[in-house]
VEXRO-852184 format. One record per residue (C-alpha): residue number from 1; residue in three letters; chain; x, z, y. Coordinates in nm, 4 decimals, always signed. Layout:
VEXRO-852184
NODE     n   res   chain         px         pz         py
NODE   NUM   ALA       A          X          Z          Y
...
***
This chain:
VEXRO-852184
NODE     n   res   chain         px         pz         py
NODE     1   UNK       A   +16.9195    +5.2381    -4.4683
NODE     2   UNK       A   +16.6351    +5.1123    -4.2241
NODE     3   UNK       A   +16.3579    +5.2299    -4.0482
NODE     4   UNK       A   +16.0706    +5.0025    -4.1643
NODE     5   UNK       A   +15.6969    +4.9709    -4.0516
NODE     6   UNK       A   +15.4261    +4.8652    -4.3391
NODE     7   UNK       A   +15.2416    +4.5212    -4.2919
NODE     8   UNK       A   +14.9195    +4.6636    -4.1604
NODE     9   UNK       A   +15.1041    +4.9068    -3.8826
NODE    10   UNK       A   +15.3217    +4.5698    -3.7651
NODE    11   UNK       A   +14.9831    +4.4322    -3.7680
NODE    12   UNK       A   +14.8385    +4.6947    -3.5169
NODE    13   UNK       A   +15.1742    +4.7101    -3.3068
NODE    14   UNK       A   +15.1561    +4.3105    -3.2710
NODE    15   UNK       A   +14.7972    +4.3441    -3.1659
NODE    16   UNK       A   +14.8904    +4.5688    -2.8775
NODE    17   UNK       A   +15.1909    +4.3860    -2.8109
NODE    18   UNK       A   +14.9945    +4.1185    -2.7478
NODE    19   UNK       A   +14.7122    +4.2743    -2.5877
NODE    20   UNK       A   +14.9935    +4.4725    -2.3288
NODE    21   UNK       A   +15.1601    +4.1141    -2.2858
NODE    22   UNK       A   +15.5106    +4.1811    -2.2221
NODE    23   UNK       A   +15.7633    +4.3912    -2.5176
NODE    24   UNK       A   +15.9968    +4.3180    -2.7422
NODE    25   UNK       A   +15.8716    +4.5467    -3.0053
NODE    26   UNK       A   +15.8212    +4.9157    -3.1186
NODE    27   UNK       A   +16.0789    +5.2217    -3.0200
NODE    28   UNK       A   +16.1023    +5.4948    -3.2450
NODE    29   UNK       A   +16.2955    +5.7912    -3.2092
NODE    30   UNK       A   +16.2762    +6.2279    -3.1735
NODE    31   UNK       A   +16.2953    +6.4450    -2.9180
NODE    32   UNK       A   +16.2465    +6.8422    -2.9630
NODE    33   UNK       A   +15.9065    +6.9599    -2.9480
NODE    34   UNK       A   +15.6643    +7.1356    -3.1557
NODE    35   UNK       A   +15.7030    +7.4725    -3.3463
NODE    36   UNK       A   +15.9040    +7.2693    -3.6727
NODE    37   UNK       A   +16.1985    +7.1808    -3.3782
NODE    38   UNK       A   +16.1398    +6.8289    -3.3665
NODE    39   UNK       A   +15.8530    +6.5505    -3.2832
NODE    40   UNK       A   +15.8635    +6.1906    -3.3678
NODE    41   UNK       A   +15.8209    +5.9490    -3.0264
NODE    42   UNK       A   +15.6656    +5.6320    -3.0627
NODE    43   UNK       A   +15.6513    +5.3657    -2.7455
NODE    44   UNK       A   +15.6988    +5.0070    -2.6933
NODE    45   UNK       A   +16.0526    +4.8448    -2.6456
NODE    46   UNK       A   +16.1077    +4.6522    -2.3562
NODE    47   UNK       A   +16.4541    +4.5854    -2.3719
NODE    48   UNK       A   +16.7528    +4.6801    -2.6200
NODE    49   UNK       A   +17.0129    +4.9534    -2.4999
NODE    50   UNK       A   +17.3611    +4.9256    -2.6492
NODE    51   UNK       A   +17.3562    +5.1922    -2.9054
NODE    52   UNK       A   +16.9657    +5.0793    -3.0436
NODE    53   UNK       A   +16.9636    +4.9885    -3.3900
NODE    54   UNK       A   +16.7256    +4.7292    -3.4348
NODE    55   UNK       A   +16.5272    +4.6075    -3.7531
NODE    56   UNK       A   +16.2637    +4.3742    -3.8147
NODE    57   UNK       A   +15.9612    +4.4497    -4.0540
NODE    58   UNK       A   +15.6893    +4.1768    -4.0599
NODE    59   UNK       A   +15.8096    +3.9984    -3.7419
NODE    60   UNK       A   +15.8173    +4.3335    -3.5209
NODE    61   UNK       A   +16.1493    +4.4382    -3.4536
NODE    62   UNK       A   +16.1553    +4.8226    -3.4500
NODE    63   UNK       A   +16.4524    +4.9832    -3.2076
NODE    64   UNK       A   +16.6163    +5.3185    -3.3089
NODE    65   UNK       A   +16.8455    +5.4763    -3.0553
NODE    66   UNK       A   +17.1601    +5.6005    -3.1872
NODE    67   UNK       A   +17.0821    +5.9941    -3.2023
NODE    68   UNK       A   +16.7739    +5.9744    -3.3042
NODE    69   UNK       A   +16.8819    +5.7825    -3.6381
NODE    70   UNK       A   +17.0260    +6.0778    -3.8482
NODE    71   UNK       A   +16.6769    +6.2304    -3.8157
NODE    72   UNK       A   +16.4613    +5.9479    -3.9162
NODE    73   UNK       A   +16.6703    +5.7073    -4.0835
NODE    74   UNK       A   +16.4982    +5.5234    -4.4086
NODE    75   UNK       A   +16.1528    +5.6155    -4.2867
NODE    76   UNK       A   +15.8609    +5.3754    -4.2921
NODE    77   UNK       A   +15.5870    +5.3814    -4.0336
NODE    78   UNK       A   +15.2463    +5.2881    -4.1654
NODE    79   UNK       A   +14.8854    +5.2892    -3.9946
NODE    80   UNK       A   +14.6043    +5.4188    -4.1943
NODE    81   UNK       A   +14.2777    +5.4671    -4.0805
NODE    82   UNK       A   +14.0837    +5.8064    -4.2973
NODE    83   UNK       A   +13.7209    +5.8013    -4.1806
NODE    84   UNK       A   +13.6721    +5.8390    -3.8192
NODE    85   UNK       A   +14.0637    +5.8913    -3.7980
NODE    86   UNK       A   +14.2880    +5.6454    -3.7439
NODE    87   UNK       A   +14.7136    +5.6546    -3.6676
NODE    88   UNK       A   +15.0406    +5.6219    -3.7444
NODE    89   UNK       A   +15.2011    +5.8086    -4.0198
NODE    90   UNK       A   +15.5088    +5.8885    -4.0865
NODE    91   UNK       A   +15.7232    +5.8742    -4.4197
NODE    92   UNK       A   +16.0170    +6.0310    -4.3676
NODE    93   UNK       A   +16.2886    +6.1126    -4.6368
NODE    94   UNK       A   +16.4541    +6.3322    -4.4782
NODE    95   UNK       A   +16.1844    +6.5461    -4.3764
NODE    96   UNK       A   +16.1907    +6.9523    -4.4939
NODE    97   UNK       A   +15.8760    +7.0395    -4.3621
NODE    98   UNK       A   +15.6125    +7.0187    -4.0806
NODE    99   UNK       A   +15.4053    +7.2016    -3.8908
NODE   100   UNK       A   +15.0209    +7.3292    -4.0033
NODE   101   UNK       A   +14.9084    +7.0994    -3.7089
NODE   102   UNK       A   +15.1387    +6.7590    -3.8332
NODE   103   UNK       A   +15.2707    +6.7472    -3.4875
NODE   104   UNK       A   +15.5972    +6.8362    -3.5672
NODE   105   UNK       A   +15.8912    +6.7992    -3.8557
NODE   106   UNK       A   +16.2026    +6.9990    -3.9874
NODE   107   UNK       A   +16.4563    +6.8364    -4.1060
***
């Protein structure tokens, strides 16, 4: 599988790409958090570690580190903007269930 971002999120992540000037694209991964067990972490990816798995939706290369994968893997990352709210979401297949808050996931 893949971890995949929609056009309009790779739209929004170039934009700040851009706007940060430097990056080689967006990191996505977990780290335990939250009262589900387990929060996603989104930041920008400077550089490839050796076990990153890297894939490229609309010309942004996403990077998944290695234990992080089982978690997350075949989710797609979109940005949606609801009224005054705007964000990533998250699509996750694997996901059980989530927090009343949305801040946290069960797998």
């Amino acid at each position: 599988m893949a971890v995949t971002l929609t056009e309009n999120a790779a739209r929004h992540v170039n934009a700040y790409l851009t706007k940060r000037g430097k990056g080689i694209g967006l990191r996505l991964g977990v780290k335990t958090s939250g009262c589900s067990g387990m929060a996603y972490k989104l930041e920008f990816a400077d550089a490839i570690e050796e076990d990153d798995q890297v894939w490229e939706s609309f010309g942004v290369k996403v990077v998944v580190d290695a234990k992080s994968l089982p978690y997350i893997d075949g989710t797609e990352l979109d940005y949606t903007r609801e009224g005054l709210n705007e964000g990533f979401k998250f699509h996750n297949p694997n996901e059980k269930s989530h927090c009343g808050c949305g801040e946290s996931f069960q797998v």
